[in-house]
C-alpha positions in Angstrom: 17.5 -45.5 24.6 21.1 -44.7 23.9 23.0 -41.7 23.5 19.4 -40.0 22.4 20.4 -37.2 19.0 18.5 -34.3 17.2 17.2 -32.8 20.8 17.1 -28.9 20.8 20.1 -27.8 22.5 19.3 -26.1 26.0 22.5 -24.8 28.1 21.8 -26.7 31.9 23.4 -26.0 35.3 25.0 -28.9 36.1 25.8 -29.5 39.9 28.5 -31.9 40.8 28.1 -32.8 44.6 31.1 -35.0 45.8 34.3 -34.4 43.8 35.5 -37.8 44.3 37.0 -40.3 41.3 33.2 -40.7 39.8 32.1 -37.3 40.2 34.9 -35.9 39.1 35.4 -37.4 36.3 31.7 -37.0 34.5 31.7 -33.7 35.8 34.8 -33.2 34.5 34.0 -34.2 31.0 30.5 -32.1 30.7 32.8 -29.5 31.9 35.3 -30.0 29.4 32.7 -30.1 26.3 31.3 -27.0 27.4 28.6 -27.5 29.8 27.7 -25.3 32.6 29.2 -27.1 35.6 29.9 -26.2 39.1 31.5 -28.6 41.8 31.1 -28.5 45.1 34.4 -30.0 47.1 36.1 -29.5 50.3 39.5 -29.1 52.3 42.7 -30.2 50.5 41.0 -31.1 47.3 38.8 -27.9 47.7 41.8 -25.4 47.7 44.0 -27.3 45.3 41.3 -27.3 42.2 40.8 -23.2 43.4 44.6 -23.0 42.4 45.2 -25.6 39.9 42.5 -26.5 38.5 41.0 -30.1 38.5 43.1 -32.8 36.1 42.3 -36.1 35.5 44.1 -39.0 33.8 42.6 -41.4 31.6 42.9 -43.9 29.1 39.8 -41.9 26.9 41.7 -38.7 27.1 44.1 -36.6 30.2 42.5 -33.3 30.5 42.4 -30.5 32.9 40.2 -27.9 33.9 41.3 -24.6 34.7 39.7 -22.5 35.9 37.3 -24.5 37.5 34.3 -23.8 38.8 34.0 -24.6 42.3 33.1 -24.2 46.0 32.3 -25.6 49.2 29.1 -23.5 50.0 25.8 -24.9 48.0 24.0 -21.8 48.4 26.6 -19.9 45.7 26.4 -22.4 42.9 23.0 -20.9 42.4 20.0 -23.1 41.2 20.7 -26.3 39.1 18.8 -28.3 36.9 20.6 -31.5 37.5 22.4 -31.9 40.6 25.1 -35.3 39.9 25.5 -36.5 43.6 29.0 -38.4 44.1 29.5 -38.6 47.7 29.4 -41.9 49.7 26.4 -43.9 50.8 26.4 -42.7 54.4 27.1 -39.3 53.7 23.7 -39.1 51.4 20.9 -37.7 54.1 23.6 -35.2 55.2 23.8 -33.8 51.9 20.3 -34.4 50.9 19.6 -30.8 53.6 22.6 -29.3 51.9 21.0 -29.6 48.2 18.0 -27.8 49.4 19.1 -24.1 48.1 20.2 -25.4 44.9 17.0 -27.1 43.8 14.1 -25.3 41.8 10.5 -26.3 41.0 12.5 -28.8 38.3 15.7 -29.5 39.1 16.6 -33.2 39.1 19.3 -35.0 41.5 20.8 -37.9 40.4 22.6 -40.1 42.6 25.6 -41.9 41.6 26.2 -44.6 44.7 27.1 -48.1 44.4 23.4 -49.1 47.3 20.6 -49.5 46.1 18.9 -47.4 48.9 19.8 -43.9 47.8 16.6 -42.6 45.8 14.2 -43.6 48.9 16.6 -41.9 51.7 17.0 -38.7 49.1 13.0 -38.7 48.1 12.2 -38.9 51.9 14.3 -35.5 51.6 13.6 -34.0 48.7 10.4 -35.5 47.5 9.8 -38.3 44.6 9.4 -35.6 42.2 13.1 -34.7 41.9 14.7 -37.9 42.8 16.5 -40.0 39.6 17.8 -43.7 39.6 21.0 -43.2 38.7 24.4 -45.7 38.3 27.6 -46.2 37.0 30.7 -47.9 35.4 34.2 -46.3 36.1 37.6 -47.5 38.3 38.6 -43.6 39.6 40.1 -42.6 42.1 41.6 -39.6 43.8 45.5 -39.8 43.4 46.1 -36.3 45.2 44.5 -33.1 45.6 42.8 -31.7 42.3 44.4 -34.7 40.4 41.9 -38.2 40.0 42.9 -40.6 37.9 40.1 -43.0 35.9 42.4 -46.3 36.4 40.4 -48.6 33.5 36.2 -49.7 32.6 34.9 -47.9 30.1 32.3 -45.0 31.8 28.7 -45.6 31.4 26.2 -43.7 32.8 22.8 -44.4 33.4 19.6 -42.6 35.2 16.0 -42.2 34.8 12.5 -41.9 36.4 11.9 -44.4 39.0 8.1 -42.8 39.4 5.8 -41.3 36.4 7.7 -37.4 35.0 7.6 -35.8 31.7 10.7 -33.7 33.0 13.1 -32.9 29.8 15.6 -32.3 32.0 16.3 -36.4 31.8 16.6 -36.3 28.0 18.3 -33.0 28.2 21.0 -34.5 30.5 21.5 -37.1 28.4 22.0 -35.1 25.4 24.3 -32.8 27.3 26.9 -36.7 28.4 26.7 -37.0 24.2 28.4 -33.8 23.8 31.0 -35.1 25.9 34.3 -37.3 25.3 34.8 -40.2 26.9 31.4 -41.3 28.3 28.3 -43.5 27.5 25.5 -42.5 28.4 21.7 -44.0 28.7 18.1 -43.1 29.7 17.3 -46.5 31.5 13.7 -48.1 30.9 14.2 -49.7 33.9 16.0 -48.1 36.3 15.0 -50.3 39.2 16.9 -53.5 37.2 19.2 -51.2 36.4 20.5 -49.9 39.6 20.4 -53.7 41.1 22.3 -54.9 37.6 25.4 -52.3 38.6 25.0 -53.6 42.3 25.1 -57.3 41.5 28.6 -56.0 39.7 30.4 -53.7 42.7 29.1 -55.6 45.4 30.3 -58.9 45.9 34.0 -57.5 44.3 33.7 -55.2 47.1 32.8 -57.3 49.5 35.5 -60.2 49.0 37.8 -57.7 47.8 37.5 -56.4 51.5 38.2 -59.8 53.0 40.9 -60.8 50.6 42.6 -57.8 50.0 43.8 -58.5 46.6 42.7 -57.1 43.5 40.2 -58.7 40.8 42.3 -60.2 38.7 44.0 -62.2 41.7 40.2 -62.9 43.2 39.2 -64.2 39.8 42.3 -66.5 39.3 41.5 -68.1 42.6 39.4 -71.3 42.1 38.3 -70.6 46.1 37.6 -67.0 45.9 35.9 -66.8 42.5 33.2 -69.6 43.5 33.0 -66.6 46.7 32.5 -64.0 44.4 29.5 -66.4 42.1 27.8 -67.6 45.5 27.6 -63.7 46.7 26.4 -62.7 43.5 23.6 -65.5 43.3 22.4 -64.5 46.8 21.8 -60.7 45.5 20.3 -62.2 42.9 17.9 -64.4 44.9 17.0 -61.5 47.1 16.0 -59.1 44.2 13.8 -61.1 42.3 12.1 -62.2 45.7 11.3 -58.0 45.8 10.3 -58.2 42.0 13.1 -56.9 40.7 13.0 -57.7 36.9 16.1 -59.3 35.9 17.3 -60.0 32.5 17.7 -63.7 31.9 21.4 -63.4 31.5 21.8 -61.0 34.6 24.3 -63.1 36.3 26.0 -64.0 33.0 27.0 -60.3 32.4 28.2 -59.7 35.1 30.7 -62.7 35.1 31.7 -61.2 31.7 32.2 -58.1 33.0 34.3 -58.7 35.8 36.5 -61.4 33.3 37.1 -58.2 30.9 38.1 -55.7 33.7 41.5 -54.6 34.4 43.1 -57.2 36.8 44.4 -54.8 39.0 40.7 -53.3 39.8 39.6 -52.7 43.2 36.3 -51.7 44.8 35.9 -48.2 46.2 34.2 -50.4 49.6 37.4 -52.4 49.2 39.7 -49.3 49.3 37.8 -47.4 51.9 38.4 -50.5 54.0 42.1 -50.9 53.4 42.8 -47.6 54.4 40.7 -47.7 57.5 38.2 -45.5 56.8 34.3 -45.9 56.9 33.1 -47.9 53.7 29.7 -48.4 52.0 29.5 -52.3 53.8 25.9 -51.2 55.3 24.8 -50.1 52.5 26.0 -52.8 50.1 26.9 -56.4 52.2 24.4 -54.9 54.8 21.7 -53.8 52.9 21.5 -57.6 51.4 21.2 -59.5 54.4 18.9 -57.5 55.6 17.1 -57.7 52.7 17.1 -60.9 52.5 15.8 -61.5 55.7 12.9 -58.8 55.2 12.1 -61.5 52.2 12.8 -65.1 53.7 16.1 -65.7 51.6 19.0 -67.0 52.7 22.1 -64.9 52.6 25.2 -67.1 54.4 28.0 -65.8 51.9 27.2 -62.3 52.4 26.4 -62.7 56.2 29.4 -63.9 56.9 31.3 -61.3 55.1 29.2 -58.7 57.0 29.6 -59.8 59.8 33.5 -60.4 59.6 34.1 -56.6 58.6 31.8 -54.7 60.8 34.6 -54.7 64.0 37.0 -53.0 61.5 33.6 -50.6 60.2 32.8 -49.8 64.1 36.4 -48.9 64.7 36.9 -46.6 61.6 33.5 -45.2 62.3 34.2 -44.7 66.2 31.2 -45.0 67.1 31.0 -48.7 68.8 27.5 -49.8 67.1 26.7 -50.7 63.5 26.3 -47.9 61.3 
């Protein structure tokens, strides 16, 4: 169901938690058409969109927001009926606690990672009840404080119910993204195939992105590291349909078509992260597969070996001397 029309309006608080490139910009756009939106940031980024507001660059449209609504202490932003969570995999349980104050008998979080693992770690939390399926399209990225910049993709977003609710808050959320400028928007039947379509996408660019260090396009012109990117992607495949997920026939198709139409210069946030030496999503993306597939009896050598050639640089940037 796309872009649903003719709801009754109904202003929503709209939480953004994680003011990175993704939630940034789609809570910079319901922001921007006039939704009630609050962010919640930190240090550099924090004081810089207190004093300049938060701008963001992009092929649909630059805008900037200013004032902006925003602070680094949940309890102020008062209770929300959608909380959009952008921070990274690891980072989830953590923040799971710090949604606590914000959330009311039907607020709604909907988590924006590239895993697949978020909704169960967040429910264990916060209970099934309030926990969407949630993912997304966009390259963004923060260029400085305050400023992100959407590099190319076309923004989709998608969420819904992963267990039985007649919440409007779904439909309502969805009405609020077609208000907005620059974003697509959809209440997935299926969020399960969904979330594992998006993650068949980010996850083996991220992963032999990491290895490589070279953008898409380059990946994808290499005879050697495209058939690295296809044998990645066929293993996540193989693992989710032996845990029922319920592909669409031409699941690895699209994605192959996807990743031929995106910008050349692309990268993975998991690639990125590991670049610059800081802790990635590789357990929850690379990891979460071979572990997976060993829960399930498939056979995962492509991703194995990726996993297991990053994780000394993942120990280091994580200082902690044991896998994450």
């Amino acid at each position: 169901m796309l872009r649903p029309e003719g709801l009754l309006f109904r202003a929503m608080k709209i939480v953004v938690f994680g003011v990175g490139g993704v939630g940034a910009y789609f809570g910079g756009r319901l922001a921007e058409a006039g939704e009630d939106v609050v962010f919640i940031a930190r240090g550099a980024h924090l004081e810089a969109m207190r004093s300049a507001g938060l701008r963001v660059d992009s092929p649909q449209g630059d805008f900037v927001l200013n004032p902006v609504n925003v602070t680094d202490n949940p309890a102020e932003a008062g209770i929300a009926d959608v909380v959009l969570l952008g921070v990274k995999t690891w980072q989830v349980r953590e923040a799971a606690d710090a949604l606590k104050p914000m959330l009311g008998a039907k607020s709604l979080v909907v988590p924006l990672q590239n895993g697949i693992d978020t909704p169960r770690v967040l429910a264990e939390v916060l209970g099934e009840a309030r926990v969407l399926g949630g993912a997304c399209g966009i390259f963004a990225y923060i260029e400085g404080p305050g400023h992100v910049v959407h590099g190319g993709v076309d923004p989709y977003i998608q969420f819904g119910a992963l267990h039985p609710t007649s919440n409007e808050n779904i439909e309502l959320l969805c009405a609020a993204f077609n208000r907005a400028k620059g974003v697509v928007a959809e209440v997935a039947d299926d969020m399960q195939a969904s979330m594992w379509q998006k993650f068949l996408a980010v996850a083996p660019i991220g992963a032999v992105g990491a290895i490589t260090r070279v953008p898409m396009g380059v990946m994808l012109a290499d005879p050697a590291t495209s058939r690295l990117i296809e044998q990645a992607k066929r293993e996540i495949w193989e693992v989710g349909r032996a845990l029922g997920v319920n592909w669409a026939e031409d699941a690895l198709a699209r994605v192959t078509a996807q990743h031929a139409q995106a910008p050349p210069e692309t990268t993975a946030s998991m690639q990125r992260d590991i670049m610059q030496g800081r802790p990635s999503e590789l357990e929850a993306q690379v990891g979460a597969i071979v572990k997976l597939g060993g829960q399930v009896g498939v056979d995962t050598p492509v991703n194995r070996f990726i996993y297991d050639c990053l994780m000394p640089q993942e120990r280091r940037a994580r200082k902690d001397g044991a896998r994450a």
